[in-house]
Biopython code that builds the backbone (N, CA, C, O; Angstrom):
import numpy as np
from Bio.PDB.StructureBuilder import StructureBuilder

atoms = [
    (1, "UNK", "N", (93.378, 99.630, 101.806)),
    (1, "UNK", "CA", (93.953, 99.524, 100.477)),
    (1, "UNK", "C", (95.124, 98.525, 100.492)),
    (1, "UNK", "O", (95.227, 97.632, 99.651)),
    (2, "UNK", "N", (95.849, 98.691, 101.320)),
    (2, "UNK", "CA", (97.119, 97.418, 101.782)),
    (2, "UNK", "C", (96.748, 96.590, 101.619)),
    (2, "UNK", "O", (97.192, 95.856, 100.737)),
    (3, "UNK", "N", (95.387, 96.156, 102.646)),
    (3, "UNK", "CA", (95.104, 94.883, 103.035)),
    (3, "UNK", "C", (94.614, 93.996, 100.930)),
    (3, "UNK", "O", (94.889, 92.983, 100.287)),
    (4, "UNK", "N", (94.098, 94.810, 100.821)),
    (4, "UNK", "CA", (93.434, 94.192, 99.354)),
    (4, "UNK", "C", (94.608, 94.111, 98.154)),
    (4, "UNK", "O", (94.449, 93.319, 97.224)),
    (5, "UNK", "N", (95.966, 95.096, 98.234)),
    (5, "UNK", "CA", (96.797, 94.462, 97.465)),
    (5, "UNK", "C", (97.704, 93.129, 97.855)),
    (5, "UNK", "O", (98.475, 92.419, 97.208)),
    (6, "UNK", "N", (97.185, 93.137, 99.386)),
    (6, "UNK", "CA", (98.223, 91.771, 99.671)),
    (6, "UNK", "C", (97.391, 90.864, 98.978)),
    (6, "UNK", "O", (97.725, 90.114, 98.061)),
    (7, "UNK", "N", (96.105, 91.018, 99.576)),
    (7, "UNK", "CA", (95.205, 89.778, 98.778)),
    (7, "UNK", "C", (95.431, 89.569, 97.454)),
    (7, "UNK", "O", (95.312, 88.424, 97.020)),
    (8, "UNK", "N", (95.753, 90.521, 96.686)),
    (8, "UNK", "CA", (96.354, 90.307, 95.173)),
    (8, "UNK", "C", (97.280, 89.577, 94.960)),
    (8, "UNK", "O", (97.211, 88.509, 94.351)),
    (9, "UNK", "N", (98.489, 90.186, 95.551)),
    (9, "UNK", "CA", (99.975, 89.433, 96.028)),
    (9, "UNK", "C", (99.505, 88.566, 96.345)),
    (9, "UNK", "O", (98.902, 88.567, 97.418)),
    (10, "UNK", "N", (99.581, 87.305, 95.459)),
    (10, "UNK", "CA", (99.315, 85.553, 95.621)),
    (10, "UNK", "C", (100.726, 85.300, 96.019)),
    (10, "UNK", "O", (100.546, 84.809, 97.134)),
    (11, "UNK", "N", (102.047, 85.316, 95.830)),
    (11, "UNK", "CA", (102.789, 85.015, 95.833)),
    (11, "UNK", "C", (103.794, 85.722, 96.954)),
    (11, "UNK", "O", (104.835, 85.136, 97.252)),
    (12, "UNK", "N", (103.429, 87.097, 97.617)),
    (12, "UNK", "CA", (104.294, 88.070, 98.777)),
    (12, "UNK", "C", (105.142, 88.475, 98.050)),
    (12, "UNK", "O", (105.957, 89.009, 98.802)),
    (13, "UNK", "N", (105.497, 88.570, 97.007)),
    (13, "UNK", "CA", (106.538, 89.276, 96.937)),
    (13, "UNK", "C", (107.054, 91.144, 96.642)),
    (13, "UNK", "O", (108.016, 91.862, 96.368)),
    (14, "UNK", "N", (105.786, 91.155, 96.908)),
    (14, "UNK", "CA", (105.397, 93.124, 97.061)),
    (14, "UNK", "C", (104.669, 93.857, 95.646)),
    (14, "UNK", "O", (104.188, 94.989, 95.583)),
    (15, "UNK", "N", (104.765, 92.734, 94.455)),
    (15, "UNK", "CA", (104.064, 93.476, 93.535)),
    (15, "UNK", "C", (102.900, 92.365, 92.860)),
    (15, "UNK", "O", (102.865, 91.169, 93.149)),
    (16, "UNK", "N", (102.091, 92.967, 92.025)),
    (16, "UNK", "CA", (101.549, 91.902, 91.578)),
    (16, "UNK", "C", (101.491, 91.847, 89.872)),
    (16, "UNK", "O", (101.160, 92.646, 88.996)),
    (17, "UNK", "N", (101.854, 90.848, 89.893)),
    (17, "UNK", "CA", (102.620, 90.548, 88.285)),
    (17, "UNK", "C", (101.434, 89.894, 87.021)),
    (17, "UNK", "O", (100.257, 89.616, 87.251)),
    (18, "UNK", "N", (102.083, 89.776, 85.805)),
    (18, "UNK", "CA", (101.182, 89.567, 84.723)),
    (18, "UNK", "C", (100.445, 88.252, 85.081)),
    (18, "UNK", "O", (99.248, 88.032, 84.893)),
    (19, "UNK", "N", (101.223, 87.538, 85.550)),
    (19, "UNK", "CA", (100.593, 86.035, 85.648)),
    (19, "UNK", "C", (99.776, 85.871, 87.143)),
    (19, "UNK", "O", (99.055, 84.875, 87.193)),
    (20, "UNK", "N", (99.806, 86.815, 88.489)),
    (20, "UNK", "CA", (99.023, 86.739, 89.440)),
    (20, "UNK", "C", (97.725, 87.534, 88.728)),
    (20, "UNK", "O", (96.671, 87.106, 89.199)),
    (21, "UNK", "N", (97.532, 88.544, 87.749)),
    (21, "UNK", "CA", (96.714, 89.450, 87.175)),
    (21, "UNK", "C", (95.827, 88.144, 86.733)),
    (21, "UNK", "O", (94.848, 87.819, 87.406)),
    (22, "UNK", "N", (96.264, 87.332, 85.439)),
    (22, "UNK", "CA", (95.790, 86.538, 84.678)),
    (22, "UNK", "C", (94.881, 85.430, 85.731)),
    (22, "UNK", "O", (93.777, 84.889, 85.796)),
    (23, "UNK", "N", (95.937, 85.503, 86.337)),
    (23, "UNK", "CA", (94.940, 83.790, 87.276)),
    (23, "UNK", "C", (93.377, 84.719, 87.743)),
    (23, "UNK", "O", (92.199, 84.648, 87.391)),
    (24, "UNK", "N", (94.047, 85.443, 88.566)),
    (24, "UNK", "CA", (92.714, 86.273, 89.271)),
    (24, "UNK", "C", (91.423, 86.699, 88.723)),
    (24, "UNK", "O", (90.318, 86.576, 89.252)),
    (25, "UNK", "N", (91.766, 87.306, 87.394)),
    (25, "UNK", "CA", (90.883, 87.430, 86.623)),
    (25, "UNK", "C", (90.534, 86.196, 85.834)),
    (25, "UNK", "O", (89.307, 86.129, 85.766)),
    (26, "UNK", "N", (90.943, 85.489, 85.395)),
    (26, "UNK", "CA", (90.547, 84.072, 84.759)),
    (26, "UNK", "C", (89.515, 83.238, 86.064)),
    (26, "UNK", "O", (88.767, 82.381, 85.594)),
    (27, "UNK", "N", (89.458, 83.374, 87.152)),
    (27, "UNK", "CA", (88.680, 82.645, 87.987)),
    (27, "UNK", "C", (87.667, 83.944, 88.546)),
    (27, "UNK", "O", (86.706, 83.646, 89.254)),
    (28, "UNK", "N", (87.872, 85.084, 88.270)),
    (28, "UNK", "CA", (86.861, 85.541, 88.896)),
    (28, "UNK", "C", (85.702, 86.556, 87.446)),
    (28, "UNK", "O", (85.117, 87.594, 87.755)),
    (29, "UNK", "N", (85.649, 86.185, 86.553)),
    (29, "UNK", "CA", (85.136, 86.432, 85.301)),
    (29, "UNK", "C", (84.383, 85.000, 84.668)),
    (29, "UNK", "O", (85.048, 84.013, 84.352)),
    (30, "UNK", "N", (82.767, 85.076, 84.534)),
    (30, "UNK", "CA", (82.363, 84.612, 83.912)),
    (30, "UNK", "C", (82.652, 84.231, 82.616)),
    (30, "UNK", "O", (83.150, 85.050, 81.844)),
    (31, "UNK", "N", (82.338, 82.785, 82.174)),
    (31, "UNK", "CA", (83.006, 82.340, 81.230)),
    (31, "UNK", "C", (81.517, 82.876, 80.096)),
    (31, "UNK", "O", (80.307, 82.663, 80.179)),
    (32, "UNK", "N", (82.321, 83.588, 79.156)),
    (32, "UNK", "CA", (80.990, 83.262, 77.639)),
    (32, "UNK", "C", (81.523, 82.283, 76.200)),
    (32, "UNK", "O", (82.565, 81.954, 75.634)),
    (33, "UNK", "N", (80.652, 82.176, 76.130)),
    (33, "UNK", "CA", (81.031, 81.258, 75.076)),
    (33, "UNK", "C", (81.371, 82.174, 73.905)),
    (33, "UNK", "O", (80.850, 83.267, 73.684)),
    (34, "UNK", "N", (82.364, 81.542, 73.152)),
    (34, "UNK", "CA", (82.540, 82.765, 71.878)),
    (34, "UNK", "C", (83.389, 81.639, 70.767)),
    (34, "UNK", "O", (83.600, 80.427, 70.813)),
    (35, "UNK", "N", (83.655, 82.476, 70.005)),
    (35, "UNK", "CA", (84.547, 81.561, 68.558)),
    (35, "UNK", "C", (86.098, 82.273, 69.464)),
    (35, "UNK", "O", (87.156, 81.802, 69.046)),
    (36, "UNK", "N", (86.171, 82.915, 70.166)),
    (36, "UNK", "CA", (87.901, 83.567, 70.741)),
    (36, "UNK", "C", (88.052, 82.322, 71.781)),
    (36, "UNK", "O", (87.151, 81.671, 72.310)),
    (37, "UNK", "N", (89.301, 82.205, 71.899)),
    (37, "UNK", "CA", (90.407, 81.467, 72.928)),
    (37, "UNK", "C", (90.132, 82.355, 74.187)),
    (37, "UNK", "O", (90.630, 83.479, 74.122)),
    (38, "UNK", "N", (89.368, 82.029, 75.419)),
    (38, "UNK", "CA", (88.898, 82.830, 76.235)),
    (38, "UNK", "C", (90.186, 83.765, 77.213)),
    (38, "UNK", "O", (90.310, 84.918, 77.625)),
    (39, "UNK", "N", (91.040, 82.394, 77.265)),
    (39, "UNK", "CA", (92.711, 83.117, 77.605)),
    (39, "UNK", "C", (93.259, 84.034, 76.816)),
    (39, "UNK", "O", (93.873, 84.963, 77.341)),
    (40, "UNK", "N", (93.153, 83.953, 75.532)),
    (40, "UNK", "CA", (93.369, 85.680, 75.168)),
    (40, "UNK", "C", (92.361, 86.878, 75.571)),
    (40, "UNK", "O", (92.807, 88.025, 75.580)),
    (41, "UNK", "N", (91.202, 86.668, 75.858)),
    (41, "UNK", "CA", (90.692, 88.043, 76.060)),
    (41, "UNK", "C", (91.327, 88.076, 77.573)),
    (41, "UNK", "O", (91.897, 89.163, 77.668)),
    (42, "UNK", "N", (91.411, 87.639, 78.298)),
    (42, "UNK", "CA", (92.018, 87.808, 79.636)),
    (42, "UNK", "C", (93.563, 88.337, 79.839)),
    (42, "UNK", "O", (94.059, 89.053, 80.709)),
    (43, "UNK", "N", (94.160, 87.646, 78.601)),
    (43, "UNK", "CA", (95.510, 88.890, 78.204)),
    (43, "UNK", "C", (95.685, 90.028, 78.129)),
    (43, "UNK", "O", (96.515, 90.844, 78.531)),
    (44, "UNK", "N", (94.215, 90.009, 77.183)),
    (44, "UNK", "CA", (94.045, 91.218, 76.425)),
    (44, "UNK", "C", (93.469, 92.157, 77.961)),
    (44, "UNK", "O", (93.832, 93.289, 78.282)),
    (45, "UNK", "N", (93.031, 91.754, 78.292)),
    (45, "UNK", "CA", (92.933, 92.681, 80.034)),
    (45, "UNK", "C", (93.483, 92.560, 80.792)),
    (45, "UNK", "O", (93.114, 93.259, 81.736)),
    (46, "UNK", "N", (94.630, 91.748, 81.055)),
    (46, "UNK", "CA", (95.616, 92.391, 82.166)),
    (46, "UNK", "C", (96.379, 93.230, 81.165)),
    (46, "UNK", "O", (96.111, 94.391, 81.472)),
    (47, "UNK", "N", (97.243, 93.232, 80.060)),
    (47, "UNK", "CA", (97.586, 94.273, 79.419)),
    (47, "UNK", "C", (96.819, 96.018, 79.692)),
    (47, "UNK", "O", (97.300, 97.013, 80.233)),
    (48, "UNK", "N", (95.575, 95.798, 79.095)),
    (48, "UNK", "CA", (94.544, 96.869, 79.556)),
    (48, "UNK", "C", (94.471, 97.474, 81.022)),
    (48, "UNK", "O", (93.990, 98.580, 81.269)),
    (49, "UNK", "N", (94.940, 96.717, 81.844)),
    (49, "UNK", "CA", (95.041, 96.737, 83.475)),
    (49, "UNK", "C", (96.502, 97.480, 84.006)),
    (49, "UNK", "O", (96.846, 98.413, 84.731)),
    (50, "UNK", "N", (97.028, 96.580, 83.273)),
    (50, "UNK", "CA", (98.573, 97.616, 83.084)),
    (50, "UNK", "C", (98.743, 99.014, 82.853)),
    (50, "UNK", "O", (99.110, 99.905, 83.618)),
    (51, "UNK", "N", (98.351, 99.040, 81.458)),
    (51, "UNK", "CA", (98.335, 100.554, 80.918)),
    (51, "UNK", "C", (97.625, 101.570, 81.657)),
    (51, "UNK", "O", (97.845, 102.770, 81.489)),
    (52, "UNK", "N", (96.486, 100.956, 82.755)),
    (52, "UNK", "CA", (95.808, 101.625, 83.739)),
    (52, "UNK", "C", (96.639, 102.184, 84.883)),
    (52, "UNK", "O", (96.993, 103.352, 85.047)),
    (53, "UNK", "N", (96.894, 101.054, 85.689)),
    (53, "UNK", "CA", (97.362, 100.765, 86.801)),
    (53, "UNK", "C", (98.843, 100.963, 86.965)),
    (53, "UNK", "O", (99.405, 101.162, 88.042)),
    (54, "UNK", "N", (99.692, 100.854, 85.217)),
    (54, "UNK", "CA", (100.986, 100.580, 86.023)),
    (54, "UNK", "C", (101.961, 101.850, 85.918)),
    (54, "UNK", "O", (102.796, 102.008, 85.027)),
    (55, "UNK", "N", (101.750, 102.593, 86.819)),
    (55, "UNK", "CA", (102.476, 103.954, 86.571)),
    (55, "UNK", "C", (103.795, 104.070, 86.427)),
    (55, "UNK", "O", (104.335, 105.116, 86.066)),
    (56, "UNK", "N", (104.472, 102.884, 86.730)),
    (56, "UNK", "CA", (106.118, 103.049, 87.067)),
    (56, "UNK", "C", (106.447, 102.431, 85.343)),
    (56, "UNK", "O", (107.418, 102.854, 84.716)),
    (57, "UNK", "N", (105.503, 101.422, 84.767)),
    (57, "UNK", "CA", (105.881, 101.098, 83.609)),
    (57, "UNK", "C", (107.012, 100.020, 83.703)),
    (57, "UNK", "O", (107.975, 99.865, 82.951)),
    (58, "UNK", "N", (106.696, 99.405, 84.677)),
    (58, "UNK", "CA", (107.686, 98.297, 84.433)),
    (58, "UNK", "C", (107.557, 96.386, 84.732)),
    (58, "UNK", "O", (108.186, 95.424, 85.173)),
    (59, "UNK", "N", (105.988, 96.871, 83.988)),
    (59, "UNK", "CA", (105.145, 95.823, 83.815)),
    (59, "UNK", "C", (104.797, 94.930, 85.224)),
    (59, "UNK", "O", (105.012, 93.749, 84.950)),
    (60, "UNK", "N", (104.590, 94.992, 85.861)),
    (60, "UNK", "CA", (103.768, 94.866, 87.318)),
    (60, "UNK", "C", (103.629, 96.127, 88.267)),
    (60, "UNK", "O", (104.215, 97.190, 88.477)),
    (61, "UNK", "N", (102.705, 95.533, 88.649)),
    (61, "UNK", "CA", (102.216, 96.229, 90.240)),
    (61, "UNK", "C", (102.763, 96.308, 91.172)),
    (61, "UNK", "O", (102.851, 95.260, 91.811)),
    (62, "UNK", "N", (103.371, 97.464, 91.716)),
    (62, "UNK", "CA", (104.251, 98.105, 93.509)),
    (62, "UNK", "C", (102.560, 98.369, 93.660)),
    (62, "UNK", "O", (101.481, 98.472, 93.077)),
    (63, "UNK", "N", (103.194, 98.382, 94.779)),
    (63, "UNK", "CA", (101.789, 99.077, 96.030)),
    (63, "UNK", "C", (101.680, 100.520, 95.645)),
    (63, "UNK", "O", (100.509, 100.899, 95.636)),
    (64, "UNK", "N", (102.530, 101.403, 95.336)),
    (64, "UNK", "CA", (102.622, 102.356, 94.995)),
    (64, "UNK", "C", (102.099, 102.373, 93.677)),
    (64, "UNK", "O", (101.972, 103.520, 93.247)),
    (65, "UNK", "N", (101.777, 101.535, 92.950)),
    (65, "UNK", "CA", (101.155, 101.720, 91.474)),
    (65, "UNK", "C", (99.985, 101.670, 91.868)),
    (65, "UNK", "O", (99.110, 102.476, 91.553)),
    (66, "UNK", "N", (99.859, 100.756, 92.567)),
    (66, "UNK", "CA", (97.961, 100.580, 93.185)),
    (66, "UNK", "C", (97.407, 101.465, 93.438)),
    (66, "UNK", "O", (96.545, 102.033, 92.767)),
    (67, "UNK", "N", (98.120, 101.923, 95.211)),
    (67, "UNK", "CA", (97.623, 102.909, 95.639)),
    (67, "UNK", "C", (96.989, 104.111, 94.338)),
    (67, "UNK", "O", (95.857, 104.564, 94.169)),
    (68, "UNK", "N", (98.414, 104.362, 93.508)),
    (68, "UNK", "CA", (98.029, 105.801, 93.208)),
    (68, "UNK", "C", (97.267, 105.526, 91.944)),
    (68, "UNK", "O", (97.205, 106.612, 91.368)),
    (69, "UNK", "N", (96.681, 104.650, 91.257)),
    (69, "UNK", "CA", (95.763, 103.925, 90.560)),
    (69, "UNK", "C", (93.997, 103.900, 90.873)),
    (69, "UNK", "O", (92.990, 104.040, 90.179)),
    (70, "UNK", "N", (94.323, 103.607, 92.490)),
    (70, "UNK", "CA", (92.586, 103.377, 93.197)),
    (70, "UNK", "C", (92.503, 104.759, 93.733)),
    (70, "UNK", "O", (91.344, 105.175, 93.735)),
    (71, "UNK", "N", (93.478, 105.682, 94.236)),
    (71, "UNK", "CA", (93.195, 107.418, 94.212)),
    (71, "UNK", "C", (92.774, 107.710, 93.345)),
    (71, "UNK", "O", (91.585, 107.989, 93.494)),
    (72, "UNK", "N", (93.262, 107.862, 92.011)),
    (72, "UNK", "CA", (92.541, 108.212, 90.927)),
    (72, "UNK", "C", (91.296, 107.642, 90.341)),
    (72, "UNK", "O", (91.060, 108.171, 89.255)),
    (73, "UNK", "N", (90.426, 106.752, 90.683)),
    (73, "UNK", "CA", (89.692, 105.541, 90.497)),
    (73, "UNK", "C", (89.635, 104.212, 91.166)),
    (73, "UNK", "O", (90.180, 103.130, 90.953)),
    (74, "UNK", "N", (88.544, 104.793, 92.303)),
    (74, "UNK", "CA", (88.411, 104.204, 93.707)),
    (74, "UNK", "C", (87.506, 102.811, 93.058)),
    (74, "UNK", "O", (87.584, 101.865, 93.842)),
    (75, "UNK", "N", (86.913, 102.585, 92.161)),
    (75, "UNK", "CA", (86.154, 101.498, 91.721)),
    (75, "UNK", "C", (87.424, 100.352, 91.297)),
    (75, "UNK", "O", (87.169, 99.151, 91.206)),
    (76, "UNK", "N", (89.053, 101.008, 91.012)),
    (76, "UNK", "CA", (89.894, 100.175, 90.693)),
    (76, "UNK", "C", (90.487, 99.297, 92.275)),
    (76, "UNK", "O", (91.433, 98.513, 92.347)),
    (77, "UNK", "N", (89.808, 99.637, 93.115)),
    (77, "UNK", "CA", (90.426, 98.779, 94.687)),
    (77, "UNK", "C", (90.075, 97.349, 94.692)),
    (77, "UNK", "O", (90.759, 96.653, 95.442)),
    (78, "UNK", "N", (88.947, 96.636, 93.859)),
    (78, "UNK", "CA", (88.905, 95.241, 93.515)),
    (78, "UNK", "C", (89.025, 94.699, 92.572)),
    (78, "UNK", "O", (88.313, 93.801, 92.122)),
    (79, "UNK", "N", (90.325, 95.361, 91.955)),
    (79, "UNK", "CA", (89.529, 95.512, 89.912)),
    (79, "UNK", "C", (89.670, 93.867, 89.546)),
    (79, "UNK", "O", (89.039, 93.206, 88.721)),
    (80, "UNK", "N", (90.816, 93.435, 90.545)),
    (80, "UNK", "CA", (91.023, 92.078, 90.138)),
    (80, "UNK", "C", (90.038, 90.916, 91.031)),
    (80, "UNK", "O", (90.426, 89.781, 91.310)),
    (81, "UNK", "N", (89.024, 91.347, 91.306)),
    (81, "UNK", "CA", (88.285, 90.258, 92.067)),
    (81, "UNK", "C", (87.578, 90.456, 93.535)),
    (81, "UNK", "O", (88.194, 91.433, 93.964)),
    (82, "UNK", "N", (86.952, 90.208, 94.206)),
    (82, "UNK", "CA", (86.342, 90.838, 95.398)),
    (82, "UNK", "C", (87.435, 90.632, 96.650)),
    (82, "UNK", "O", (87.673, 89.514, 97.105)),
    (83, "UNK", "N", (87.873, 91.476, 96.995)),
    (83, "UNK", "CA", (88.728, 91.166, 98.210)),
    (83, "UNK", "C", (88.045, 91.667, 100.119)),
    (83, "UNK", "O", (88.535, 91.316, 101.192)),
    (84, "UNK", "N", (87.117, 92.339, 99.930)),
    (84, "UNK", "CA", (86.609, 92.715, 101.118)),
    (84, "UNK", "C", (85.292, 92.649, 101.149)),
    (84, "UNK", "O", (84.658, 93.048, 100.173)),
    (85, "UNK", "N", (84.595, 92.100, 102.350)),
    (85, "UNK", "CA", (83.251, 91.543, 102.744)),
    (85, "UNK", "C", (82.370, 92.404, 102.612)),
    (85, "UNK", "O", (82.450, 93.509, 103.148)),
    (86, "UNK", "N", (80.770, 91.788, 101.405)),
    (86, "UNK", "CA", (79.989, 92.453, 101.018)),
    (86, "UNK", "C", (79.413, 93.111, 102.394)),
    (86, "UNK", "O", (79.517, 92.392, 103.388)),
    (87, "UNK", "N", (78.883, 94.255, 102.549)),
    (87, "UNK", "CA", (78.247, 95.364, 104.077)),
    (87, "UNK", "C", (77.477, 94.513, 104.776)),
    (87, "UNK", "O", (77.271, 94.854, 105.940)),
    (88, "UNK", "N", (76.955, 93.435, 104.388)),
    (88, "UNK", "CA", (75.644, 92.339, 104.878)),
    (88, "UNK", "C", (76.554, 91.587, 105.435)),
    (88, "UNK", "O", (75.997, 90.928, 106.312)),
    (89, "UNK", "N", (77.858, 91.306, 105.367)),
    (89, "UNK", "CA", (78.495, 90.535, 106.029)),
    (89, "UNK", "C", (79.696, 90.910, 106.928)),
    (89, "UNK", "O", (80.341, 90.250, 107.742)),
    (90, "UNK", "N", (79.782, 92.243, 106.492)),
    (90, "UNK", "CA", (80.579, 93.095, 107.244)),
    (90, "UNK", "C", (79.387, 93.322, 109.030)),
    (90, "UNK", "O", (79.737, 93.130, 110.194)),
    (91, "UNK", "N", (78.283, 93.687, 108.588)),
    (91, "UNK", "CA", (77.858, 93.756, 109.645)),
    (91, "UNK", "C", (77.138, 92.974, 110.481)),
    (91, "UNK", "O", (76.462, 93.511, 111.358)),
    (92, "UNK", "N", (77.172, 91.546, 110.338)),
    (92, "UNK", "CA", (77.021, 90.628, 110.897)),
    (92, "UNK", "C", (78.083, 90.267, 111.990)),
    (92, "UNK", "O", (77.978, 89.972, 113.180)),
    (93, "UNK", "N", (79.450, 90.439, 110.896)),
    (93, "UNK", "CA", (80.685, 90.007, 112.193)),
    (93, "UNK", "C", (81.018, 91.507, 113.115)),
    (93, "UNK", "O", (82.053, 91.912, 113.644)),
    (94, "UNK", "N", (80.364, 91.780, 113.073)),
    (94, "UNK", "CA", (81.158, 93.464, 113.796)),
    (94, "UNK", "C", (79.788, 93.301, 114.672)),
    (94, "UNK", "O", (79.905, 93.890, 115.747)),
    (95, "UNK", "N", (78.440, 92.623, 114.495)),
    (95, "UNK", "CA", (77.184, 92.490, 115.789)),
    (95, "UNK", "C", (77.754, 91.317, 116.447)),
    (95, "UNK", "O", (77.349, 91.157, 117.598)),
    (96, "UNK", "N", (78.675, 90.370, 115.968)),
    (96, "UNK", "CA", (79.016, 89.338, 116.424)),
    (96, "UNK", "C", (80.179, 89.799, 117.654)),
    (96, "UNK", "O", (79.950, 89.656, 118.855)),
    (97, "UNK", "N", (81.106, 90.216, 117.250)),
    (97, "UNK", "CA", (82.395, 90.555, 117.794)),
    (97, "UNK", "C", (82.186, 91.693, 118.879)),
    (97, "UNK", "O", (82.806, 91.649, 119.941)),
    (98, "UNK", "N", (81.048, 92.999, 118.500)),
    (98, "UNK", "CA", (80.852, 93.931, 119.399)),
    (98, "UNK", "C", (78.988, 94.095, 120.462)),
    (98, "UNK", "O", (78.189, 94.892, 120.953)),
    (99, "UNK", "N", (79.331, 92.431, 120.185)),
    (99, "UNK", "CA", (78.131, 91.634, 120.871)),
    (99, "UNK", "C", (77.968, 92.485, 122.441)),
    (99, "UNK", "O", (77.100, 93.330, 122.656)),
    (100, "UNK", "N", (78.553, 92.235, 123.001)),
    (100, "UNK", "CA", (79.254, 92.539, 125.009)),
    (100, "UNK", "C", (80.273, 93.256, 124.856)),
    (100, "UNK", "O", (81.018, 92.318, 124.571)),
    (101, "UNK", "N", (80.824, 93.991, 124.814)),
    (101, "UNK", "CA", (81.659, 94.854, 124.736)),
    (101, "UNK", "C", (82.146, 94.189, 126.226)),
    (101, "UNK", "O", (82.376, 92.984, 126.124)),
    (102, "UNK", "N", (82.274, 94.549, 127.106)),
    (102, "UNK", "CA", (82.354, 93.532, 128.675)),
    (102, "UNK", "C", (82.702, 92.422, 129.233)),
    (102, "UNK", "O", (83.183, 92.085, 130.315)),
    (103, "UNK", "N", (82.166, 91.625, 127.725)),
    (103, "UNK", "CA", (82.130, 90.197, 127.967)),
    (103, "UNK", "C", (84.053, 89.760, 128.081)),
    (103, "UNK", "O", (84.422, 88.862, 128.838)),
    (104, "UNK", "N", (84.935, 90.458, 127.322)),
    (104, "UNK", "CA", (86.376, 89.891, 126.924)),
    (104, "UNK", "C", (86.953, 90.852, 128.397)),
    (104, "UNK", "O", (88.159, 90.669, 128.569)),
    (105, "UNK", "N", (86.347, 91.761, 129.395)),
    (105, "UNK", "CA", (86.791, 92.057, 130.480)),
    (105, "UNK", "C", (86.880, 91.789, 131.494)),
    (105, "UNK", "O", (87.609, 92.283, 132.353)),
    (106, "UNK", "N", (85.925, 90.699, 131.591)),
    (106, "UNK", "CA", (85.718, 89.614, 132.743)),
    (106, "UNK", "C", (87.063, 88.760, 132.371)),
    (106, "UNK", "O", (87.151, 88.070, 133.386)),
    (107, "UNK", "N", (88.150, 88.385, 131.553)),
    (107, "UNK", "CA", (88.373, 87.253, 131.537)),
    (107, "UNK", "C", (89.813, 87.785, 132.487)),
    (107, "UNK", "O", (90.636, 86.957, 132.876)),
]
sb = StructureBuilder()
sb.init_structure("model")
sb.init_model(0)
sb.init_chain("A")
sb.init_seg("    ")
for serial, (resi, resn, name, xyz) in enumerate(atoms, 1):
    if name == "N":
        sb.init_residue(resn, " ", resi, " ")
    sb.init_atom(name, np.array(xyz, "f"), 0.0, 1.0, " ", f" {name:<3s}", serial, name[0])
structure = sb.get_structure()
């Protein structure tokens, strides 16, 4: 859970804010065509993301908002974008890495 709010945290500075929300979701959301300004509906959902997520109410994300956000709604751990490797690729590098178990004891 750490590891995926750092990935959020574009910037390190321990929370993740309206404008790291906006970018993330603006690049990881298909574009549709519509008569709306597509940057407002993306407002209009980090707002929505807030009112979810931000328990302290003081308009960004602590780790502590996260955390206790994806406890309550474990589908909210990528809400902003894919941060951890689909299982097909998870288990490719883990046949890769736990190839020889032996092999890194010889050295």
């Amino acid at each position: 859970m750490k590891y995926c709010f750092e990935v959020f945290d574009l910037n390190g500075d321990g929370f993740i804010s309206k404008e790291e929300m906006f970018h993330m979701l603006k690049n990881s959301l298909l574009k549709q065509p519509s008569e709306e300004d597509p940057d407002e509906g993306i407002k209009d959902l980090v707002e929505i993301t807030l009112k979810k997520m931000d328990h302290d109410h003081d308009g960004k994300l602590s780790f502590s908002d996260y955390e206790q956000a994806v406890r309550e709604e474990t589908l909210l751990l990528e809400a902003f974008g894919p941060c951890l490797p689909d299982p097909k690729s998870q288990m490719e590098f883990e046949a890769q890495v736990f190839k020889d178990p032996n092999e890194f004891n010889d050295m």
